[in-house]
C-alpha positions in Angstrom: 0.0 0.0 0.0 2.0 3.0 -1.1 -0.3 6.0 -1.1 -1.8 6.4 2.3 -1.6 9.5 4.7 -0.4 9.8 8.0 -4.7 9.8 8.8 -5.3 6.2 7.6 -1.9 5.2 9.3 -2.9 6.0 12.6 -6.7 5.0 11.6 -5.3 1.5 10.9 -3.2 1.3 14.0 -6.2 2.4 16.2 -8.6 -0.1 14.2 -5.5 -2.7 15.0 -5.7 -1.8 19.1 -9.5 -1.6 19.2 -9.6 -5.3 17.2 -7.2 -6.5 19.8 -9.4 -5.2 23.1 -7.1 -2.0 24.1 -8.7 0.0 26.1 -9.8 4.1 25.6 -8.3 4.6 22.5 -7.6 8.5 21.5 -6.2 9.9 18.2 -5.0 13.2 18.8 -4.1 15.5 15.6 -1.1 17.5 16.5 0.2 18.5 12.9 -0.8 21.9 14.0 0.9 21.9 17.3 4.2 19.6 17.2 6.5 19.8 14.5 7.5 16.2 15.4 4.5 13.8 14.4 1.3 14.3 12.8 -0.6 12.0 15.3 -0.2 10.7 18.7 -2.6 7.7 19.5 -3.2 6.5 23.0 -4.3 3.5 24.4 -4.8 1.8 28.0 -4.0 -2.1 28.1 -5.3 -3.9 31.2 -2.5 -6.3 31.9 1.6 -5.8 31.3 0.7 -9.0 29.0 -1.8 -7.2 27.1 0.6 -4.1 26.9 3.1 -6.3 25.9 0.8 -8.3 23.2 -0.5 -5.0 21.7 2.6 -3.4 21.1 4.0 -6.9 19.1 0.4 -7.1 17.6 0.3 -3.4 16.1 4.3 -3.8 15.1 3.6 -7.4 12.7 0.6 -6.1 11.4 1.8 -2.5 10.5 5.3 -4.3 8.6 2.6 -6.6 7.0 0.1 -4.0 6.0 2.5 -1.0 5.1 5.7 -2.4 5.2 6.5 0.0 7.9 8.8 -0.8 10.9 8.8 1.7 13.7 11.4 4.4 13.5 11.9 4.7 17.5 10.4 2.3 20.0 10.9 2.2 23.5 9.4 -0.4 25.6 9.0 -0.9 29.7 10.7 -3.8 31.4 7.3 -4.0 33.0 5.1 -3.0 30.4 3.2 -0.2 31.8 3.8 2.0 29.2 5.3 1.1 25.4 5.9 3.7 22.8 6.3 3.3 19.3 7.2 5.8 16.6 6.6 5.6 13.2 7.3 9.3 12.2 4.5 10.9 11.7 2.5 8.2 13.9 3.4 7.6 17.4 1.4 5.1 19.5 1.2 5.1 23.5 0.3 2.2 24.7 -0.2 2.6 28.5 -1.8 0.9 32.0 -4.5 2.9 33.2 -2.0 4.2 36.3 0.7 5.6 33.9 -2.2 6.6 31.6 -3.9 8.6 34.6 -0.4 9.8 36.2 1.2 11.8 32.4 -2.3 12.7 31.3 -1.1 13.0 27.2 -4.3 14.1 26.3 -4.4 17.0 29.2 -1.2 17.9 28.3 -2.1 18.4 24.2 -5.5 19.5 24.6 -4.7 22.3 22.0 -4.7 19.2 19.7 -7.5 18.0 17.7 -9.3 14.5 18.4 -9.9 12.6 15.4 -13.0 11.2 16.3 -13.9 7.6 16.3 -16.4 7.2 13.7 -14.1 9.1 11.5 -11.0 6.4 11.9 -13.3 3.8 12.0 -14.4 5.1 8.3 -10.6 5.6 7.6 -9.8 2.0 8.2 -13.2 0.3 7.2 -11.1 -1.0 4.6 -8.1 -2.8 7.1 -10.2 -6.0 6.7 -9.0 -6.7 3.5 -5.5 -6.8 4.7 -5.9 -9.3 7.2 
């Protein structure tokens, strides 16, 4: 898939999370606000396994959907909080503690929130990858 925006990447990846029972899922739009990334997406697992599954999960399928590999990753010893970073994608993958303690979402509420029904739309399609 060559010609796809940094919307339907983190649509995907968020249609990836939700499929695989994450938690509070949030696509924040901070093109306008962080010269780093177009979107940060955050997610709350339940368990360090689930953390841990999620983050392997969203990296096999993103390589086998986009041929993408994360650019930066960086990943807990005890999986409380994973972080990977495609560019212009990066996905937080956090237990509800560390989700509730760093507040990403307070701290960028300047950004926009790419509403659900909109990446669900943007990644009606993902089912034909699988």
């Amino acid at each position: 898939m060559k010609n796809f925006t940094s919307e339907k990447l983190a649509s995907v990846m968020a249609r990836i999370l939700d499929d695989n029972k994450a938690k509070d899922i949030v696509i924040l739009n901070v093109s306008n606000v962080c010269s780093l990334s177009d979107y940060f997406i955050i997610a709350t697992g339940t368990s360090t396994s689930q953390i841990r599954g999620l983050t392997e999960i969203l990296r096999k399928k993103i390589k086998d959907i986009f041929k993408r590999i994360p650019i930066g990753e960086e990943t807990e010893r005890q999986s409380k909080w994973n972080l990977l970073d495609y560019g212009e994608v990066v996905v937080h993958i956090m237990d509800e503690k560390q989700r509730e303690i760093y507040k990403i979402e307070k701290f960028w509420s300047h950004a926009l929130i790419l509403e659900r029904e909109v990446w669900e739309e943007n990644s009606r399609e993902y089912s034909l990858y699988e």
